[in-house]
N, C-alpha and C positions, 0 to 999 in steps of 0.2 A: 385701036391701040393708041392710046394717049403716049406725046412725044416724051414725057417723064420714061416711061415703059421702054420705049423703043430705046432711048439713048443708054437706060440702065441694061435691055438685052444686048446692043452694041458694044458696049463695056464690057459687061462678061461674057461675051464671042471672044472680043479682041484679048481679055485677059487669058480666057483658053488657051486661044492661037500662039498667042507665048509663052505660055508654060509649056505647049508641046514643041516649040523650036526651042526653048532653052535646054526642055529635057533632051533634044536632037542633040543639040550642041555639046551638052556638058559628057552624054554617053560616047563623044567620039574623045573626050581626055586619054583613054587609055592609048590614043593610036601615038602618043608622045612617047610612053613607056616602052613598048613594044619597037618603035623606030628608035631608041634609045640602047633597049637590049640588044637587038639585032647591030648596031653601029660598036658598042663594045665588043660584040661575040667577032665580028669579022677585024678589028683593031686591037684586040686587046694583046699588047708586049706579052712573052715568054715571062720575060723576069722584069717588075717594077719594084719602085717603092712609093711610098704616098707617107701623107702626114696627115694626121685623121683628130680632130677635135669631138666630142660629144660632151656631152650632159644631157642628167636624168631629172628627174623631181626628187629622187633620194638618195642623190650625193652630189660631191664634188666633181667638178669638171675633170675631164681623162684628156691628156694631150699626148699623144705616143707617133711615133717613126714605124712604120709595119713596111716588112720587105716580103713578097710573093715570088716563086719562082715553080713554074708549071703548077698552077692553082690551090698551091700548096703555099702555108704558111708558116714562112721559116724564122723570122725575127723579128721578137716586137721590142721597140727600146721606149722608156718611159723621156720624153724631152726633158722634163722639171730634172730630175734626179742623173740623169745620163744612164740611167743602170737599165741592165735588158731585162725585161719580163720571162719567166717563166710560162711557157706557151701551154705546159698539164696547167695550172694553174687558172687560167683567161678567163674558162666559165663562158656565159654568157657574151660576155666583151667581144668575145674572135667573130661573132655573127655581124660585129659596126665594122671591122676590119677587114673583113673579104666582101669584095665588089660583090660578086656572083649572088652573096647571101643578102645582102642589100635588095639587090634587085627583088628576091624571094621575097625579104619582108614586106616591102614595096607591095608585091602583086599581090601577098595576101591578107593587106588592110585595103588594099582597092576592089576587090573583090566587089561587083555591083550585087544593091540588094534586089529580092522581087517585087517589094512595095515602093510604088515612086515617091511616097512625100519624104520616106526615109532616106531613099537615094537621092535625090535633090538633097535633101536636111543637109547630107552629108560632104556639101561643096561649100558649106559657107557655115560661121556661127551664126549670121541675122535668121538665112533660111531654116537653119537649126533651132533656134529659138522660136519664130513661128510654125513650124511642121512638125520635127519629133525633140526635141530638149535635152533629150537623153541617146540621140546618138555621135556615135563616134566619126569625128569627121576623116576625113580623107588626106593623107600626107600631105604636105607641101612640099613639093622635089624640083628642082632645076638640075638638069644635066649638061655633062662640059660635052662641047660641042665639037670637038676634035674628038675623042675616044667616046662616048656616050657615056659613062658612068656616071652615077648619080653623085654630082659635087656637091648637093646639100640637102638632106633629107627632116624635115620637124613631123614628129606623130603626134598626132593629138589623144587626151586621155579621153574617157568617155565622163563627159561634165557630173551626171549621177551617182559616180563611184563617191560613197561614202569615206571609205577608207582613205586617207594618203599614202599609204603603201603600194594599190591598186592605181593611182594615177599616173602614167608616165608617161607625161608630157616630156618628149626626148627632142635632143636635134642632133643631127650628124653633121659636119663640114669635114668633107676633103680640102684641107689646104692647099696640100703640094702633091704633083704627079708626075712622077720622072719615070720612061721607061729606062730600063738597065740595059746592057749588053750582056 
């Protein structure tokens, strides 16, 4: 074996040997989530309130006051206008403003796939761009460290959606979190 040969099998051993520690590494992300639910489920106040910012790709920003009391949502006030929302009305909305459902959507865009170049793709746009192009990456979520709840959650759209109605690149921020008495 001529040293060209060896130093190129060298290379791609050692390229291997890290893509199976990276895919180690990146498959233990979910243990942040899960030590995250578990820290709100044992903390989580009777009665809060939080201050919840989002935007979509197909509209304007939502800035609202949500008040919870026993997992239930009982008042959403719009901050811009001072006026309380109609909570039959929310739609869709009341899923950014309950913790619980957060989490839900969380777990079911992290969802690991069975093909690895997919599941890698889906940790980064570079690895996305070289492995599958057309998948949908993985949330970007930091949780507060006193209660576990997710303080700031971005979904990424899947980059081959044609449509812009189909894209929805979202973020969620908890602003404020106050337990109530």
């Amino acid at each position: 074996m001529t040293p060209r040969r060896a130093s190129l099998l060298l290379l791609i051993c050692g390229a291997m040997l890290l893509a199976c520690v990276l895919i180690a590494a990146l498959s233990a992300l979910p243990f942040q989530q899960r030590w995250a639910r578990e820290r709100w489920e044992q903390r989580r106040p009777p009665h809060y309130e939080l201050v919840v910012r989002w935007n979509d790709s197909l509209g304007p920003p939502h800035y609202v006051r949500a008040e919870m009391r026993d997992r239930q949502l009982i008042a959403v006030t719009d901050i811009a206008t001072g006026r309380p929302l109609d909570l039959a009305t929310l739609g869709a909305e009341r899923n950014l403003l309950e913790i619980d459902r957060i989490f839900d959507m969380i777990a079911r865009q992290s969802r690991p796939n069975a093909d690895w170049r997919t599941q890698l793709a889906r940790y980064h746009a570079l690895l996305a761009r070289w492995l599958n192009p057309c998948v949908t990456r993985l949330p970007d979520v930091a949780y507060d460290a006193e209660y576990g709840y997710p303080a700031s959650v971005r979904y990424h759209s899947n980059s081959c959606v044609d449509s812009l109605a189909f894209r929805m690149d979202t973020s969620i921020k908890i602003e404020q979190f106050h337990a109530l008495p």
